[in-house]
N, C-alpha and C positions, 0 to 999 in steps of 0.2 A: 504494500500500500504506500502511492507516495504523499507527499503533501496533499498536494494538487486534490485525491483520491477523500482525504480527511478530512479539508474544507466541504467537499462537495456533499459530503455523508454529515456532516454538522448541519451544513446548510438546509439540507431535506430533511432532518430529523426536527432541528426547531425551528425554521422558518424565518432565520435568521437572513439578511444577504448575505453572498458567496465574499463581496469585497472587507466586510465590517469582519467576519468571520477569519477571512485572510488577515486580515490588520490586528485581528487578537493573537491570534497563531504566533505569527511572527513577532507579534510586543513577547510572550511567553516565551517564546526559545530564545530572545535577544536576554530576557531577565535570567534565563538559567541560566544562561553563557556570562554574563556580567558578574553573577554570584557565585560562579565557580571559580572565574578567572582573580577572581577577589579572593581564595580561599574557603570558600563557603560551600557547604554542601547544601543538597534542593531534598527536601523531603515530602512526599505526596501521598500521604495516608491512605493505604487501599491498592498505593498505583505500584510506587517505587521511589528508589531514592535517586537521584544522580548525586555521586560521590567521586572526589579526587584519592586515584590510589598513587603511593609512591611505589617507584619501580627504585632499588635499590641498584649502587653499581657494578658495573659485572665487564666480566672480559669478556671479547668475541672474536673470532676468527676469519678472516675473509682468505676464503680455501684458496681462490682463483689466483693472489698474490703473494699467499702465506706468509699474511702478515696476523700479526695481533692490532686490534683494537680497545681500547676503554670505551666501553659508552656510560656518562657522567648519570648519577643519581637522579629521577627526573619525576615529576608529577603526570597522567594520565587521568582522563575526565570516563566513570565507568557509571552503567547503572546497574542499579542490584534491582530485584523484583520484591513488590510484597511478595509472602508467604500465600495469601489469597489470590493473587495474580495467577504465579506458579500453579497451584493446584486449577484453576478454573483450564489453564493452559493445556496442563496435564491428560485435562479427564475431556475434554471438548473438540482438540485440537483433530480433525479429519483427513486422511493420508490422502 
């Protein structure tokens, strides 16, 4: 499902416009991005969280030169699912 998919299925469910609906979407994903980029985790009761993992440092290999690299200790933007999400996923989800 893309964006695009998610407004349109908002829009038909409450009757909202497709443009007003667009313009909250995008204010929402601008606010989690601003609150993560801050340090901040997003928590959405029921939904999930978006949370900042750190990735610790670590050597790596690049085979083709056989060299060693360091890649430096770094932050990554993740989400985790409710518990209730997960299960609804679980038991619903159709192959």
């Amino acid at each position: 499902m893309t964006k695009a998919d998610i407004v349109n299925e908002i829009a038909k469910n409450t009757g909202i416009e497709k443009v007003t609906v667009q313009k909250a979407i995008e204010a929402f994903m601008e606010t989690v991005k601003n609150s993560m980029v801050n340090g901040n985790n997003v928590y959405l009761r029921g939904f999930g969280s978006f949370v900042i993992k750190k990735r610790a440092k670590k050597t790596a290999r690049n085979i083709s030169k056989n060299t060693t690299i360091i890649i430096p200790a770094h932050n990554i933007p993740a989400f985790k699912p409710a518990k209730s999400f997960v299960t609804k996923v679980k038991t619903h989800v159709k192959k």
